[in-house]
N, C-alpha and C positions, 0 to 999 in steps of 0.2 A: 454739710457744706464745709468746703476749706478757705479759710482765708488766703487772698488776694489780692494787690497791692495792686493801683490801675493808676496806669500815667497814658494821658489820651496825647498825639502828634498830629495835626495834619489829620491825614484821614485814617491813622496806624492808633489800636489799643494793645498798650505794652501791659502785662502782666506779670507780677514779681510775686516769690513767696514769702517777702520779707520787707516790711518798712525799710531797714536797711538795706537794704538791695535797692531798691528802688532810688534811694536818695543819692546813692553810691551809684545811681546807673549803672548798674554790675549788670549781667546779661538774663536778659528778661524768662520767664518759664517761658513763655510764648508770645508771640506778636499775630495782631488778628487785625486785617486789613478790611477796612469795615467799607472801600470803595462797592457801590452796589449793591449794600447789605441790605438784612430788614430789619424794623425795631422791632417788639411788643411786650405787652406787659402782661403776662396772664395770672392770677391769683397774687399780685406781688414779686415777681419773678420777671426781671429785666431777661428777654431772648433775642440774643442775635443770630440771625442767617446770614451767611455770608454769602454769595454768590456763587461757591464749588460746592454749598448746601451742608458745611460745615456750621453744627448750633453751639453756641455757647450761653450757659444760663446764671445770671447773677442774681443775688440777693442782697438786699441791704438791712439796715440794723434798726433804721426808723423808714416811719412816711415820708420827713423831712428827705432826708436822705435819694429815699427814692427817687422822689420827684426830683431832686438835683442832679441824679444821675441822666434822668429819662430827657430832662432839657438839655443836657451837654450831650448823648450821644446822638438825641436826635438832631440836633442842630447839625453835629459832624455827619451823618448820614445823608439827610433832606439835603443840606444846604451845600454839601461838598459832591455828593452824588446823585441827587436829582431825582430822589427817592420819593416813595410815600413817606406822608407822617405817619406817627406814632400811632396804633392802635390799641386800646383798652381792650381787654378781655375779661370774661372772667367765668369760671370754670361751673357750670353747677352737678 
């Protein structure tokens, strides 16, 4: 996994390769327009679909963690685009 730096807008998740970058608003690796997306969590493993079916897979460092992330994207998804919630998975 590589670290990255996640500043959520609106319905836009910026991604930086750098704390500094990020704070510095400097220009993001990439911008991921999460309008229409989908959440899930499978094995621990935050997955976004975006709607051109573009995946992006995060992981975090605790449980803690996780779950903070899984209520701030889901909230931006559900509640900005009218999405399903959150689905749990998990792999056997």
């Amino acid at each position: 996994w590589k670290s990255r730096f996640v500043l959520i807008k609106n319905t836009y998740l910026f991604y930086f390769v750098s704390s500094k970058s990020m704070i510095k608003l400097e220009q993001p690796k990439n911008v991921v327009d999460l309008s229409n997306s989908t959440l899930s969590v499978i094995d621990g493993i935050i997955r976004i679909t975006t709607k051109d079916k573009q995946v992006y897979n995060f992981s975090c460092e605790t449980e803690t963690e996780l779950n903070q992330w899984i209520v701030a994207l889901n909230s931006v998804i559900y509640y900005k685009s009218n999405t399903h919630r959150i689905k749990r998975h998990t792999q056997k």
